[in-house]
C-alpha positions, 0 to 999 in steps of 0.5 A: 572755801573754793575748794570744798565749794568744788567738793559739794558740786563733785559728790551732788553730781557723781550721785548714781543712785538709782533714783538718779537715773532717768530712763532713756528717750527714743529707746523702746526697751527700758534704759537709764543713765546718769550725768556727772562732772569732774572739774579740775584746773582749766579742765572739766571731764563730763561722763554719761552712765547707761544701766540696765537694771532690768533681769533681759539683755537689751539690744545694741543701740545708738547713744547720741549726745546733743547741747545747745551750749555754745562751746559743745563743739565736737571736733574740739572735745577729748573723748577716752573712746572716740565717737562713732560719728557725729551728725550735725553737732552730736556725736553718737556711740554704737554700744553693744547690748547690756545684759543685767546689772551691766553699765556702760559709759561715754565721757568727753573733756573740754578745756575751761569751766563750762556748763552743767551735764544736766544740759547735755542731752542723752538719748538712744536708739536701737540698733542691728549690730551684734545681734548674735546671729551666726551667719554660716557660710555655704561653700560649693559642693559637687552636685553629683556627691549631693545627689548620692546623698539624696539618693540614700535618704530616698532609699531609706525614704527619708526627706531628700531637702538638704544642703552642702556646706563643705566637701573635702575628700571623700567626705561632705557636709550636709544640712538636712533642712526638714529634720534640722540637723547636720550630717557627714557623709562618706562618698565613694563615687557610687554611693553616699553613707553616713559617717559615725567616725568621731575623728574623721567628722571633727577633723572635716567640721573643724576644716569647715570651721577655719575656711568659714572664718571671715576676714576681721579686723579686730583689734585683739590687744585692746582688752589688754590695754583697757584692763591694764587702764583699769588697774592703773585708773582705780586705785587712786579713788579706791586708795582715798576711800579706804584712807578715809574708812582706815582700811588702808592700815586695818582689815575689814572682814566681819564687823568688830574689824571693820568698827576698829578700822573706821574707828582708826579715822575720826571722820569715819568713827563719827559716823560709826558711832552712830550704828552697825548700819554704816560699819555694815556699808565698809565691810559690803564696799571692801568685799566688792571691791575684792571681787572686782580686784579678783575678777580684773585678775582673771580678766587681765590673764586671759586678755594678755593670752588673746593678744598673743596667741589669738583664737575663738575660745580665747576671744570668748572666755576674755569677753564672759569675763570682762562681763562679770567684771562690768557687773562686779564694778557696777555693783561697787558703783551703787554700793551705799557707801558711794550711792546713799552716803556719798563718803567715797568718791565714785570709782574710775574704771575706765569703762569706755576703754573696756566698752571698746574692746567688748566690740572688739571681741564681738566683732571677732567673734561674728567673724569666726562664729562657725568656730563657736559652732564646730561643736555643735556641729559636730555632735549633731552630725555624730548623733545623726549618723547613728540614727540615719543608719538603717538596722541591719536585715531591715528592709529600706522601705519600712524605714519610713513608718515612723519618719515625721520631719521637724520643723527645722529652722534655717541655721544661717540665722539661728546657729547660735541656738541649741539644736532642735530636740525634735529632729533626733528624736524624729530621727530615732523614732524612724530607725528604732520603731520599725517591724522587723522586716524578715518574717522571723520572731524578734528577740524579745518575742523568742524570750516570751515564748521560751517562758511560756513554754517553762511555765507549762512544763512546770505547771505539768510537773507540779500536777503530777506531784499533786496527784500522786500525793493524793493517792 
């Protein structure tokens, strides 16, 4: 009798359906969570779920836990992902953003049988961490090569308002601030041309990339370790849960399936009976449960590869896959069958291990941005060569006819964004619109006076035949 007694007080506190969630204090942006409580033998195990539900990205933000109980004791508690610090008596998590049906969670376990979640307060605040915001690193570049540089824009009468970010060699990397792109430029001591030379810009941008890296102290192996976690935590709620919907002998993949393994369990046939309703909630639960098992597949191949051999495209494909797979787990969290039935008990992922390694990766991916902007980078100094270029035989001072500078924004703060569509254009208007400088027909006005010399020579013809038909 004491067992199921603990049984009812388990499923009434692991309901996480969204009617149970509460929206959090102290956080401007909308924000829920749930409490729930696993109490086994002198051992009781408190887990606190934040959601996003909403279709924007929250901010990072602050998750602190407070209680009047007289045992909540910080420095006395067991954490799966320690606390960030602890003010007084509450301990407090600095979590990176959610994006859309992501979840994340904190838990903690004390020792004894002790007070409900409900009296354990959450609340969140936002915080600056992990905006996405790639600060670019300038290095120091000889003034005399810059001045070339300004030299040549002045020539071509384009804006002289640039910035070096990195010379090597004879070449140098620029920032062009009113038209809001980067260039290469070639110095040969005298002068300054732009650089169209595929090889020689990727090399030089790549070389500015791996010295713009930033010294990081991530812990690159926690991905692994939290996705193996993972696999090792899930299977023993998963295992019950298809035990119970005799999926564990009988696949469930349409409904005459599914009917004959829940049918296979008299527990399950008792409600099976009932309709396709349920039948319909195994089979959604089994493809999610799939999907997560796929994904955490995918997931754990690509971490093991970054804590190997560790790099910027590793580190972000590791961390878009763990986000596909926190929104195919939270999907199983709120699928019917946990949620609305309460049949199942509610799957363990481990989801504080896993929140730790996403800081991890942002943390080195904040590092190492200018890696992730090398491309970029790279594309806008190739397409900015071409058009800086003036047309050959064109005169520099007609360059600037159709010259209007954008409005470029700083890339220290926004080198995440695409780059301005504005400032090629620009620059393509100010090398393909211009009059043609010699004094010479253009060639497509040769064309439209050599036809017009062919219509009359034809109309004379056609004239003369006539005529002499006449006669």
């Amino acid at each position: 009798m004491k067992v199921l007694a603990i049984l009812a007080f388990l499923v009434i506190f692991h309901s996480v359906s969204a009617a149970n969630y509460t929206q959090l204090s102290g956080y401007p942006e909308p924000l829920f969570s749930s409490s729930s409580i696993q109490a086994q033998q002198n051992l009781t195990t408190y887990e606190f779920r934040i959601y996003n539900p909403e279709n924007i990205p929250t901010t990072a933000f602050r998750l602190w836990l407070n209680s009047s109980f007289d045992w909540f004791n910080p420095a006395d508690l067991t954490y799966m992902l320690a606390p960030d610090g602890v003010v007084g008596n509450s301990p407090y998590w600095d979590l990176p953003p959610l994006l859309p049906n992501e979840s994340t969670e904190v838990s903690f376990s004390v020792r004894g049988a002790v007070g409900m979640p409900q009296s354990i307060s959450v609340t969140a605040v936002p915080i600056d961490n992990w905006s996405g915001n790639c600060q670019l690193q300038q290095f120091n570049v000889s003034g005399t090569d810059l001045s070339l540089v300004a030299d040549f824009l002045n020539e071509t009468n384009r804006s002289q308002n640039l910035t070096g970010y990195y010379e090597s060699g004879a070449l140098l990397l620029a920032y062009l601030q009113d038209y809001g792109t980067f260039a290469v430029f070639s110095i040969n001591g005298t002068a300054a041309v732009p650089v169209d030379d595929q090889a020689a810009v990727t090399a030089l941008v790549s070389s500015y990339a791996s010295e713009a890296a930033q010294p990081s102290a991530a812990n690159l192996s926690l991905p692994y370790y939290a996705l193996l976690q993972t696999q090792s935590l899930k299977y023993g709620p998963e295992h019950a849960c298809y035990v119970l919907t005799g999926m564990d002998t009988d696949p469930c993949v349409n409904r005459s399936t599914c009917l004959y393994a829940c049918f296979s369990v008299p527990v399950c046939s008792d409600l099976g009976s009932n309709g396709w309703s349920f039948i319909d909630t195994i089979q959604a639960y089994n493809a999610s449960v799939y999907n997560v098992n796929q994904l955490l597949d995918t997931a754990l191949a690509s971490s093991y590869a970054l804590s190997t051999a560790p790099s910027y495209a590793t580190a972000q494909t590791t961390l878009d896959e763990m986000t596909a797979l926190n929104r195919a787990e939270t999907s199983v969290i709120f699928q019917p069958l946990i949620a609305s039935y309460g049949f199942c008990a509610p799957p363990e992922y481990g989801m504080p291990l896993q929140t730790g390694a996403t800081r991890e990766l942002l943390d080195y991916l904040d590092a190492n941005c200018a890696q992730g902007q090398a491309g970029r980078i790279t594309n806008e100094s190739l397409h900015a060569a071409v058009l800086l270029a003036p047309p050959p035989g064109n005169m520099a001072g007609n360059v600037s006819a159709a010259v209007q500078p954008a409005n470029a924004s700083n890339p220290t703060v926004t080198a995440q964004s695409p780059a301005n569509a504005t400032t090629t254009q620009d620059l393509a208007n100010a090398t393909s619109a211009q009059p043609n400088a010699t004094g010479t027909p253009a060639p497509n006005d040769v064309v439209l006076i050599i036809a017009a010399i062919v219509l009359l020579v034809c109309g004379f013809l056609l004239g003369r035949i006539a005529a002499r038909h006449m006669r």
